[in-house]
C-alpha positions as CSV (number, residue, x, y, z in Angstrom):
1,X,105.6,73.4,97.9
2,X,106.5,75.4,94.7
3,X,107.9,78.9,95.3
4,X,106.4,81.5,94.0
5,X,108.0,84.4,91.9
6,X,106.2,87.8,90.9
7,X,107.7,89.5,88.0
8,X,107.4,92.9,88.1
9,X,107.9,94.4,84.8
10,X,106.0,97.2,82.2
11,X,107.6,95.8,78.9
12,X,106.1,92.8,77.6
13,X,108.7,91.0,76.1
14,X,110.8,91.4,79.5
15,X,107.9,89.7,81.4
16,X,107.5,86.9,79.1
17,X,110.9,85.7,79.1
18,X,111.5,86.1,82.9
19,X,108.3,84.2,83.3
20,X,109.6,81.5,80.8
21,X,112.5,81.4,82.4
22,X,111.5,81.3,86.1
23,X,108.6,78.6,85.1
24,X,111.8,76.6,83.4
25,X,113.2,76.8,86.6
26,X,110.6,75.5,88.3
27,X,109.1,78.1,90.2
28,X,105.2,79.4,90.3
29,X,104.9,82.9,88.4
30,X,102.5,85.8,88.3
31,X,103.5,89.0,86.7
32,X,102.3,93.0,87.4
33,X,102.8,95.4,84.8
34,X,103.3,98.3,87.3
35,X,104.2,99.6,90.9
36,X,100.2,99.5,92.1
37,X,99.2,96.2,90.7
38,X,102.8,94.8,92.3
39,X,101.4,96.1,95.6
40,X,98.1,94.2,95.0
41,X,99.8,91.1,94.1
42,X,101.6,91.0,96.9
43,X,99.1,91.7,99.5
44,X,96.5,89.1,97.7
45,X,99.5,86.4,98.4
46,X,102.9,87.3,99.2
47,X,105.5,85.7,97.1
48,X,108.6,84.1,98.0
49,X,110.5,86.2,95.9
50,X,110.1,89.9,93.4
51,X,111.7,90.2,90.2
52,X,111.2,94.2,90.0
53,X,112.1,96.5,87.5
54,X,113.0,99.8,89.1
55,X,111.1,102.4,86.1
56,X,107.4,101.4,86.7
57,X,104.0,103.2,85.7
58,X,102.1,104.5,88.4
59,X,104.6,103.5,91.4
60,X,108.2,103.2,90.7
61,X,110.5,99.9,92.1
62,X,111.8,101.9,94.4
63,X,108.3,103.1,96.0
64,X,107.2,99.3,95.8
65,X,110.6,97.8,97.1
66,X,110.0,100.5,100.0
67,X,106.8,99.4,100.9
68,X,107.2,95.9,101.0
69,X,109.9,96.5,103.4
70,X,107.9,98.7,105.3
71,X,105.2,96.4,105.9
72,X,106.2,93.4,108.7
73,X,103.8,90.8,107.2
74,X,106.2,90.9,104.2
75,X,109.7,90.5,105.8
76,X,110.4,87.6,104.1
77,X,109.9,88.5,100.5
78,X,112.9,88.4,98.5
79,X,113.2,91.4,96.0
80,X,115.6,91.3,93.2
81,X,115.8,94.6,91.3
82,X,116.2,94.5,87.3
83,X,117.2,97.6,86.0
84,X,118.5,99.3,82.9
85,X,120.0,102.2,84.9
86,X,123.3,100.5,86.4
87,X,125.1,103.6,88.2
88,X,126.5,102.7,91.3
89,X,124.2,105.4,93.3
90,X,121.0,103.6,91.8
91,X,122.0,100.6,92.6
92,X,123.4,101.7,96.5
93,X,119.6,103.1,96.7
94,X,117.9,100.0,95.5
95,X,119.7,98.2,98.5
96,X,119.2,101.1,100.8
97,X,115.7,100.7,100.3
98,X,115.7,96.7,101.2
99,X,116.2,95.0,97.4
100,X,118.1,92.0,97.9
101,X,120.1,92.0,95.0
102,X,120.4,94.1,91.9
103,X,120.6,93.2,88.3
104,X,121.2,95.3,85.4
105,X,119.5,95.5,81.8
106,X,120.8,93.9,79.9
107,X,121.2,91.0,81.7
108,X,122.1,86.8,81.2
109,X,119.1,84.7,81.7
110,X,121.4,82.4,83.4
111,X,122.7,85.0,85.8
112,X,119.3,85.9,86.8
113,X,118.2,82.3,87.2
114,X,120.8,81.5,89.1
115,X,120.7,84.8,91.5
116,X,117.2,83.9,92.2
117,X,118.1,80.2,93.1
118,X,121.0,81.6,95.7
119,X,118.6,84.2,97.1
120,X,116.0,81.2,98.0
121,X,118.4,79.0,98.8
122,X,117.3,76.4,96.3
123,X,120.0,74.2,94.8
124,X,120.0,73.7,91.1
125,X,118.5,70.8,89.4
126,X,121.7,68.2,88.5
């Protein structure tokens, strides 16, 4: 069964290359343009894995990352934070709050591919 990825993104041209990218990889994507329709996205069908940006109309990746963990149902959603803010305390309190891993903007396509791949534990194609 594909896994599936939800990009979590408010700029446009961020979205469409990660979802290029992640469909390249092989995986199923859906994207959300902020915190509340990530929230929605989630609860319609949990995915195996978030790409979420941490500055977010309406609820920030921080709330969202926070909620996911708080809810039992979704324990085994990956989230992978994308941000542009890369000081150390923002990224300690993106893992505080349950993020995976961290990334910072601007960011290799490869290296996000390939943290996404280790984080499901999917090997890459030879």
């Amino acid at each position: 069964m594909t896994r599936q990825i939800l990009v979590v993104d408010d700029e446009p041209s961020i979205v469409l290359s990660l979802e290029f990218l992640m469909k390249e990889a092989g995986y199923d994507v859906r994207t959300a343009a902020d915190g509340d329709a990530a929230l929605a996205a989630i609860s319609e069908r949990p995915p195996d894995l978030v790409l979420l940006d941490v500055n977010l109309p309406k609820r920030n990746g921080y709330e969202v990352c926070e909620a996911v963990r708080a809810n039992p149902a979704w324990k085994a959603v990956r989230i992978l934070m994308l941000t542009a803010k890369g000081r150390d305390v923002e990224r300690q309190k993106g893992i505080a709050l349950g993020a995976d891993e961290y990334v910072t903007k601007p960011f290799s396509t490869h290296e996000v591919v390939n943290k996404v791949r280790a984080m499901l534990g999917d090997e890459a194609p030879h």
